[in-house]
Steps between C-alpha positions, in 0.01 A plus 500: 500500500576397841865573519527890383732581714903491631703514768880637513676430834778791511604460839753290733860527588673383178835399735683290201428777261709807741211749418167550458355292201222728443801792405548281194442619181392357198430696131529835752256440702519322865451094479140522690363754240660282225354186583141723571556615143504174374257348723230759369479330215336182659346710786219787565628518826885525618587532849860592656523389846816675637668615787629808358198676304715792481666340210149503268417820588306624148449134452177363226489184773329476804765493799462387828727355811470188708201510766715296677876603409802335583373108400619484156336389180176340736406885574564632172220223371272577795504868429490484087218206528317788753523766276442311197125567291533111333400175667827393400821646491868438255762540767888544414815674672688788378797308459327280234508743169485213272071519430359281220186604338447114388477373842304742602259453273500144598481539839196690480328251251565290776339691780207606272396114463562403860174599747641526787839477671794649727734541251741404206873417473758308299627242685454232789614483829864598491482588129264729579544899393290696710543812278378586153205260608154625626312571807146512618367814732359181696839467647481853690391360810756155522760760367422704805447238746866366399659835516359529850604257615867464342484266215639725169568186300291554158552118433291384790240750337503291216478165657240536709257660297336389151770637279513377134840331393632596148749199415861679383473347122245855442816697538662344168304711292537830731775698331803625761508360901196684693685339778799620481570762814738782533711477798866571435647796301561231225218432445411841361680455196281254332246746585597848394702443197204277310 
């Protein structure tokens, strides 16, 4: 299997939330361990790309920081698709804790009959979701090259490389919104009293 492995981006400012996303805690355990938890039932391989490793001290998960900190969610890929043993990589956010094993499972069907290719999302142009899709270690250099240089936008990732465009109608059969973001205090309600 060509896609063993995943990506957890536990970083950024989280401004609309008030405080640190990655503080949030979900069946007792902090959000980015939850969703690694979950994620380790798809995956050999989980990665936590964070700017505060302190927090996973004792952690089962591989942990690492930006190479380039300070861009957002375009280093957080860089650095997980870097450290990542897989040709191709699951990538999601911390503030994401909604995982479905069925879409996973069909996501990697996907990538296992595809030869070759950049990488995999639902969605096209500004339907696009750039998370909870898949990325290739082929990107490390353009991700680099764009970092560089001062272009962080993960969408122009995606169109101008060979990505592969799931149309939205595969999410009917996806229990619970694997879109659906935490960014207000709110929005932690859905969350912790499932």
């Amino acid at each position: 299997m060509k896609l063993d492995s995943a990506i957890i981006l536990a970083g950024g400012k989280s401004s609309r939330m008030g405080f640190d996303k990655q503080l949030i805690e979900i069946d007792d355990m902090l959000i980015g361990e939850y969703i690694a938890r979950e994620l380790s039932m798809c995956f050999s391989e989980i990665i936590i790309v964070t700017n505060r490793p302190e927090l996973y001290t004792g952690s089962n998960y591989k942990v690492i920081g930006d190479i380039y900190p300070g861009h957002g969610p375009i280093s957080g890929i860089h650095a997980g698709l870097v450290e990542s043993n897989s040709q191709y990589s699951y990538i999601t956010a911390c503030d994401m804790p909604i995982i479905s094993k069925k879409y996973i499972e069909t996501i990697i069907e996907i990538a296992d009959d595809n030869f070759e290719f950049k990488g995999l999302v639902v969605g096209k142009g500004k339907e696009t979701e750039p998370m909870n899709g898949v990325y290739s270690k082929s990107l490390i250099s353009d991700l680099e090259n764009r970092i560089v240089s001062g272009n962080y936008r993960i969408r122009s990732i995606i169109e101008d490389n060979e990505f592969i465009h799931i149309d939205k109608s595969i999410l009917k059969e996806v229990e619970g919104d694997i879109f659906m973001n935490l960014n207000m205090p709110e929005d932690l309600n859905s969350i912790q009293n499932k």
